[in-house]
VOPAGU-2260 file (C-alpha; in pm, 1 decimal, decimal comma):
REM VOPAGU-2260
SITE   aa  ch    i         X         Y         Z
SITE  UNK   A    0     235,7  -11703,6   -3382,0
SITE  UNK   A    1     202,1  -11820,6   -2982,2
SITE  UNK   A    2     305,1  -12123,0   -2899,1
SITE  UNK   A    3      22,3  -12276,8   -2751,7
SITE  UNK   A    4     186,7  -12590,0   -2540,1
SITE  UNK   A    5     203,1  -12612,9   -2203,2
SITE  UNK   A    6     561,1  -12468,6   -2080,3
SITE  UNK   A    7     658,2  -12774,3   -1896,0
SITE  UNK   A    8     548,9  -12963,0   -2212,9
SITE  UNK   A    9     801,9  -12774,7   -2399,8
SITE  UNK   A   10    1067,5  -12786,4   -2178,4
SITE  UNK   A   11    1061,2  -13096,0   -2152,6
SITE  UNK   A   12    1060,8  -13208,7   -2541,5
SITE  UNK   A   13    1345,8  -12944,3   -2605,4
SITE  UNK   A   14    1563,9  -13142,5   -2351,1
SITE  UNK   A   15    1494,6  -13528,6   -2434,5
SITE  UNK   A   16    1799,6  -13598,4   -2547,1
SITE  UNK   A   17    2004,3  -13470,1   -2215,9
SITE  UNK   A   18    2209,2  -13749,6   -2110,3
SITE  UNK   A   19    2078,4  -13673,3   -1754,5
SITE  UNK   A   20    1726,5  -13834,5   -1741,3
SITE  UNK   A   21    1371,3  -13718,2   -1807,0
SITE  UNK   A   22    1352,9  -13317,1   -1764,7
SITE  UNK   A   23    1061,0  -13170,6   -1511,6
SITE  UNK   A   24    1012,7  -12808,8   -1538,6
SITE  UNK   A   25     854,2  -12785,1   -1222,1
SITE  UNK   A   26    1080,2  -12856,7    -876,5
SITE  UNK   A   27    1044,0  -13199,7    -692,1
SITE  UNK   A   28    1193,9  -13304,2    -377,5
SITE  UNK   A   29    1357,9  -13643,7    -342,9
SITE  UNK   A   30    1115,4  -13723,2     -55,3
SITE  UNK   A   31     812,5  -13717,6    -310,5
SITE  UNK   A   32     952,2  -13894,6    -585,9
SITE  UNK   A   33    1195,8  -14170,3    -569,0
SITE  UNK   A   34    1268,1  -14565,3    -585,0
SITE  UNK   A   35     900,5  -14742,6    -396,6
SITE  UNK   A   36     714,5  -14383,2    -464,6
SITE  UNK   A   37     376,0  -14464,7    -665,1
SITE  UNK   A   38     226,9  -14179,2    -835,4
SITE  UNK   A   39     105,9  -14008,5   -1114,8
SITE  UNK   A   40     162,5  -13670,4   -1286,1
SITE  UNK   A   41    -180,5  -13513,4   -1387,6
SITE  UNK   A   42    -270,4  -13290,3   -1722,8
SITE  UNK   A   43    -127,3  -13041,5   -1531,1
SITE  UNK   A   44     223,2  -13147,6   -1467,8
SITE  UNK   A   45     130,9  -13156,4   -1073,9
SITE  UNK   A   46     272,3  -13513,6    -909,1
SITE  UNK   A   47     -22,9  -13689,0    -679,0
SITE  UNK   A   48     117,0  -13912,3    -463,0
SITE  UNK   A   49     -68,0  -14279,2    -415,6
SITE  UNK   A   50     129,4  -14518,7    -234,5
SITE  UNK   A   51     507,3  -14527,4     -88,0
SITE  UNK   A   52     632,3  -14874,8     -93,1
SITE  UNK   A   53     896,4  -14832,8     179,6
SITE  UNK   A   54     632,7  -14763,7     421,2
SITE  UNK   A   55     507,2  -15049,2     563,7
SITE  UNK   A   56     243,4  -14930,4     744,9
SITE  UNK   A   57      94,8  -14708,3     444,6
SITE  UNK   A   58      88,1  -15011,3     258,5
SITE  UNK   A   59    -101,0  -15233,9     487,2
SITE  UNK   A   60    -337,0  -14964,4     607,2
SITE  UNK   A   61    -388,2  -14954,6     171,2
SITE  UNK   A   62    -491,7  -15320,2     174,3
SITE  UNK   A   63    -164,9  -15416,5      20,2
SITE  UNK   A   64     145,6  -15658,2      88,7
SITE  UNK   A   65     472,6  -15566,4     125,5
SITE  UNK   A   66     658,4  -15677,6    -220,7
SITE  UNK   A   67     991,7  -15622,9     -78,8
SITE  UNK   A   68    1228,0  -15514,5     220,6
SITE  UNK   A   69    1240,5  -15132,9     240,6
SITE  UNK   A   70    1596,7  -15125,9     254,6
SITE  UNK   A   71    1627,1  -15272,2    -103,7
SITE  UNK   A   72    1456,7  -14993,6    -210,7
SITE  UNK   A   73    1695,9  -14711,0     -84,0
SITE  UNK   A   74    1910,6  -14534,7    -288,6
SITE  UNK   A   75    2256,0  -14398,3    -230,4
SITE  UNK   A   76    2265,7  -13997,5    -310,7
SITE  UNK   A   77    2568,2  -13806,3    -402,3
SITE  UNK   A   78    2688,4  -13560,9    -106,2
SITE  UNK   A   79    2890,8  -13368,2    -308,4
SITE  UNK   A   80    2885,9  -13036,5    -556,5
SITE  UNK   A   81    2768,6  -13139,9    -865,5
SITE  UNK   A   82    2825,8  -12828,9   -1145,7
SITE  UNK   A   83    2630,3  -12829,7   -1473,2
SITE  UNK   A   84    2723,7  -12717,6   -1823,1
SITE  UNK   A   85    2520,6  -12508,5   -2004,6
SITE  UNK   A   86    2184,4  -12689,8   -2121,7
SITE  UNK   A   87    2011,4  -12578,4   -2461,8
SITE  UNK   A   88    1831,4  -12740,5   -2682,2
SITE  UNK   A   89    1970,3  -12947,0   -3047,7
SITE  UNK   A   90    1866,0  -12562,8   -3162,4
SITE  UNK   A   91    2110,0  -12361,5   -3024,3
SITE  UNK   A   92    2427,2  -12314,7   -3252,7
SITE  UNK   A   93    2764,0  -12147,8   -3128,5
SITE  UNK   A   94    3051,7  -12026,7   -3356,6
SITE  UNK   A   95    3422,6  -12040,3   -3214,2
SITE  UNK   A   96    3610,8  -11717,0   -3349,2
SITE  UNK   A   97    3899,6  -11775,9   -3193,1
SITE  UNK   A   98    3934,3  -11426,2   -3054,9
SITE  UNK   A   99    4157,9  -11329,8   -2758,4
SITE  UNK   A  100    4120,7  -11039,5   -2552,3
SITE  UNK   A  101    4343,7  -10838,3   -2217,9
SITE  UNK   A  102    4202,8  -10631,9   -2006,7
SITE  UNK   A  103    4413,2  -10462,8   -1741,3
């Protein structure tokens, strides 16, 4: 039998419970979705883009007012290597045997 959801769908039920946040199956860059971003994510998945907060200018030229100061809204990012385990889902079972091996 095919599965017949969506693949993003899917991957992002089989890891809800990652300690890590909300999964996205399909790539985003900071710059389009962060802190004073406003948006939506269509049927597709896709991310449209309505309003950035931080920008002042988009937000009066929107008919809005500036809720707060930009710089409240920024967010320190890590400039480091950051490694990840191995992610699976709560389905994936592994069996220690406990065997050692020597190659020369």
């Amino acid at each position: 039998m095919v599965n017949e959801k969506r693949l993003d769908i899917v991957y992002a039920e089989q890891l809800k419970d990652h300690p890590e946040g909300h999964a996205l199956y399909k790539k985003f860059s900071a710059h389009k979705i962060a802190p004073g971003i406003c948006g939506y994510f269509d049927s597709d998945g896709d991310w449209h883009h309505i309003l950035d907060l931080k920008n002042r200018a988009q937000v009066l030229a929107n008919g809005c007012q500036p809720l707060l100061d930009p710089e409240s809204l920024k967010v320190d990012t890590e400039t480091g290597t950051i490694t990840f385990g191995p992610k699976h889902s709560l389905h994936v079972k592994g069996v220690d045997v406990g065997v050692k091996a020597k190659a020369s």
